[in-house]
N, C-alpha and C positions, 0 to 999 in steps of 0.2 A: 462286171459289178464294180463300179466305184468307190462305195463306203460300206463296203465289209470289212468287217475286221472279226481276228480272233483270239490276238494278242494285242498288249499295251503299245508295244511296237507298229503294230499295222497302225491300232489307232490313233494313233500319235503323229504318223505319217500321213497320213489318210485328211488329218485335221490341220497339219500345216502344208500341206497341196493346194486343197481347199479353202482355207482360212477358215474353220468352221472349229467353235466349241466343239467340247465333248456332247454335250447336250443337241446340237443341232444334227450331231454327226449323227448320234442314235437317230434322232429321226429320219435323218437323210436314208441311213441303211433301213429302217423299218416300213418305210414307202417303198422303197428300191425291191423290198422282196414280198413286200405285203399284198393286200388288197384295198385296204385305207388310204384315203386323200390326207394331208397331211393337216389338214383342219380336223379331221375325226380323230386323228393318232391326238391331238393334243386335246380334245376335249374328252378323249378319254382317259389320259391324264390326270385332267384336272380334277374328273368326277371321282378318281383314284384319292386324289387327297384330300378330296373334301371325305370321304368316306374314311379315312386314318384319322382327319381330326373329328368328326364325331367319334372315332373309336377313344379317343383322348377324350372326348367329352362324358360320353357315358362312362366312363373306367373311373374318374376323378369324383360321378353321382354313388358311386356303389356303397353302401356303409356296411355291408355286412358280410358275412363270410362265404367262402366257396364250398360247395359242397365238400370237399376235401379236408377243408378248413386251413388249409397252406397259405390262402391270400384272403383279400380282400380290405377295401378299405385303407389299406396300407398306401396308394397313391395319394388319397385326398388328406392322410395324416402329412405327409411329406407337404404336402401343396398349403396347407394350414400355415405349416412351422415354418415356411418362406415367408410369411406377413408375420413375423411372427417379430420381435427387438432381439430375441434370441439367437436370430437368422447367421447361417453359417458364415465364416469372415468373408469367404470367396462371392456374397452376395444374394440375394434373393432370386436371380436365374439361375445359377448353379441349382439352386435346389426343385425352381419349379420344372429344371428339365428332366433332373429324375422322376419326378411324380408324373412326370407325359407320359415316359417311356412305361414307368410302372403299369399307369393306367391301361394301354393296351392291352398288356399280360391282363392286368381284372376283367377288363371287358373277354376277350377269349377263355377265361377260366367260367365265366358268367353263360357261355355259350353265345354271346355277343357277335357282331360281323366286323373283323379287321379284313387288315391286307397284308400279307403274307409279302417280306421284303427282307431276305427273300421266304422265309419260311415262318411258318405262327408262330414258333420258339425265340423267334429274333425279332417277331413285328413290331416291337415297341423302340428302336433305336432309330432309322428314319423317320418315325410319324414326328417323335422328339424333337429332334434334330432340327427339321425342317420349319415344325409350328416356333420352336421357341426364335430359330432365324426370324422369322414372319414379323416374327410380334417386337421384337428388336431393331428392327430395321422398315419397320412398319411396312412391309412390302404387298401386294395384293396376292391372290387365291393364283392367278394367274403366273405369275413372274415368280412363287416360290412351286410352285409345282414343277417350273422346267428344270428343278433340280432332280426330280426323280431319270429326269431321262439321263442325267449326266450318272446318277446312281446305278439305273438301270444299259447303260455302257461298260461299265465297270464291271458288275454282275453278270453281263454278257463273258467276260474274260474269266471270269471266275467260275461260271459253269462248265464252261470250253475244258480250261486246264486242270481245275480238280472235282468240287461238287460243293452241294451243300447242305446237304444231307447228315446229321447229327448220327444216325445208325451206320453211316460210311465212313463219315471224316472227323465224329466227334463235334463237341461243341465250336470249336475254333471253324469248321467249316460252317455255322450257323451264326453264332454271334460275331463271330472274325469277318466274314462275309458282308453281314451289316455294317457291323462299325466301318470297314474300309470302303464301303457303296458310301454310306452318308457321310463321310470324311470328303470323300470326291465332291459330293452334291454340294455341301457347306462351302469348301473351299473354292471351288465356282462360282457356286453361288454371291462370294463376297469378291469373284475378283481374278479369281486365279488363271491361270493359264491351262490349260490341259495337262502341260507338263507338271503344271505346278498340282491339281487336282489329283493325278495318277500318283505321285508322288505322295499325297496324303492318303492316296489309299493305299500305299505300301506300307507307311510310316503306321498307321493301322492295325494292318493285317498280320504285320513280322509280330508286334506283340500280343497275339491272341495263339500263337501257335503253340500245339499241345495241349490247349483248355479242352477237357474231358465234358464228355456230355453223361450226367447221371442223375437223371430229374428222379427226383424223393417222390417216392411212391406210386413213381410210373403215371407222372402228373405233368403237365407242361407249367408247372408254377413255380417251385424251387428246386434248383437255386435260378432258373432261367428267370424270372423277374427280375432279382437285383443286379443281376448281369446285362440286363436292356438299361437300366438305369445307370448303372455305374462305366458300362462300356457307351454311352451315348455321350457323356463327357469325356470319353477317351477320342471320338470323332474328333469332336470342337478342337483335343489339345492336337490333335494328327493335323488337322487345318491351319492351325494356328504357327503349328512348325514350319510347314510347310511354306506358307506363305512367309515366314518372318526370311526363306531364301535355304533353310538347312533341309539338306538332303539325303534321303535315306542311301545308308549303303549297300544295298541289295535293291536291282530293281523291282518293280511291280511282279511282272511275267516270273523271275527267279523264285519271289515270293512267295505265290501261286503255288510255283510246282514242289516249293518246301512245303505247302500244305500238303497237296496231294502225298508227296511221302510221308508226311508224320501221320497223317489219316490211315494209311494203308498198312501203317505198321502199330498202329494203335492196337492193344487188347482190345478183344471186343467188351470185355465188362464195362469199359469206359465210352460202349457207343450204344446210348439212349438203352441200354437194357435196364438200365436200373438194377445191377449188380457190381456197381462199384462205388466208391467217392462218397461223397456225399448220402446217396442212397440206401447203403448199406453200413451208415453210424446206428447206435441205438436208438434216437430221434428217430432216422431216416426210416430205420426197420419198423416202426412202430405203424407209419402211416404205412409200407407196405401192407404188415399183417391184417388191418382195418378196414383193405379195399376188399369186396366183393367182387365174385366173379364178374357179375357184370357191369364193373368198372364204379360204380353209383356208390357213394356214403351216403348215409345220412348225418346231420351235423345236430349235434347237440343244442 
């Protein structure tokens, strides 16, 4: 086998053997051991993000509340107040990249179809990421999708070495997960090197560690929403270091496996039980008490 990899190291070696992106590299391994021509590996791809940015489209149409009543609405307010003269100093993308991220979480709350990158608690941080690149850099459907593969190389290393699984490794294996995939994609995406890429998704991933997973009321909507929003601008700035040449002091792989320990040694109240954080304030307890056995509110 040529281009396996199961560490930042192999693939990194693996991709200057070869001269091959992180992107290409994925693919090269996913033919290497699949059963797809590598025309089909990319067209399915691509049908991958067109289906994240309808998820972005319908999540932004939603006006009204989730059954839970935890979200909704809430992306298209954000995406309002970006056209807004009031618009935040950092600019009017700054803001509409939160309401992308947001919007997935609505659309999944709504019972809508995302794409789980890597899990539904996290899906709204590369669909962001990716669409606001697009639309910036006016790029085609084509040419920003092959950043999921550079994403989904990364993620390869991160499944390998810890998980991402919010009930094993807490939130930092779920939103940390994301942010450092679409940190990679981004920064390839604009340019980067492999080295350069793997390096923002360490620069990433070191600062999500220890982030608790405690979704209020046993809901995939808060605090996991504003944590797709707010950690989707932590991509861009992990991109943006990376490429300006500054480099994390821990590599990628070390990073990894400090997840995997802070995951393993996590309480579990702080892994998605919704008996910790967040969950268990008097807010938090309140939607607790009001869910029904069988999971369904009704919304006033």
């Amino acid at each position: 086998m040529r281009y396996q990899f199961r560490t930042a190291a192999e693939l990194l070696a693996h991709s200057e053997e070869h001269s091959l992106s992180i992107a290409e590299l994925t693919i090269h391994a996913e033919t290497e051991t699949g059963s797809l021509a590598r025309e089909e590996i990319v067209r399915k791809m691509l049908d991958y993000y067109q289906r994240m940015k309808d998820s972005v489209r319908r999540g932004l149409e939603i006006t009204g509340r989730s059954r839970s009543g935890l979200s909704g609405g809430d992306s298209r307010r954000v995406l309002m107040h970006s056209k807004q003269d009031s618009v935040s100093v950092l600019g009017p993308v700054f803001e509409r990249a939160i309401a992308y991220a947001l919007a997935v979480l609505e659309t999944n709350a709504a019972f809508g179809r995302i794409v789980a990158t890597p899990t539904a608690g996290s899906a709204g941080i590369a669909p962001a990421c990716l669409l606001i690149w697009q639309e910036e850099r006016r790029a085609s459907d084509e040419a920003t999708s092959a950043g999921l593969f550079t994403a989904a190389g990364l993620g390869k290393i991160i499944g390998h070495g810890a998980c991402f699984s919010g009930a094993q490794g807490g939130c930092q294996a779920e939103i940390g997960s994301a942010c450092a995939m679409a940190a990679a994609a981004v920064c390839e995406l604009d340019g980067g090197t492999p080295e350069q890429a793997i390096n923002a998704a360490a620069l990433a991933l070191q600062n999500t560690l220890g982030l608790i997973c405690d979704p209020i009321g046993g809901y995939v909507e808060a605090p996991c929403m504003m944590r797709n929003g707010l950690f989707g601008l932590h991509a861009f700035g992990a991109s943006a270091i990376s490429l300006s040449g500054v480099k994390s002091a821990v590599p990628f792989d070390e990073v990894v496996s400090a997840l995997r320990e802070v995951g393993n040694k996590m309480p579990r109240i702080y892994k998605e039980t919704s008996e910790g954080g967040l969950a268990t304030t008097p807010t938090g307890l309140r939607f607790k008490n009001a869910r029904p056995k069988n999971g369904i509110t009704s919304s006033e």
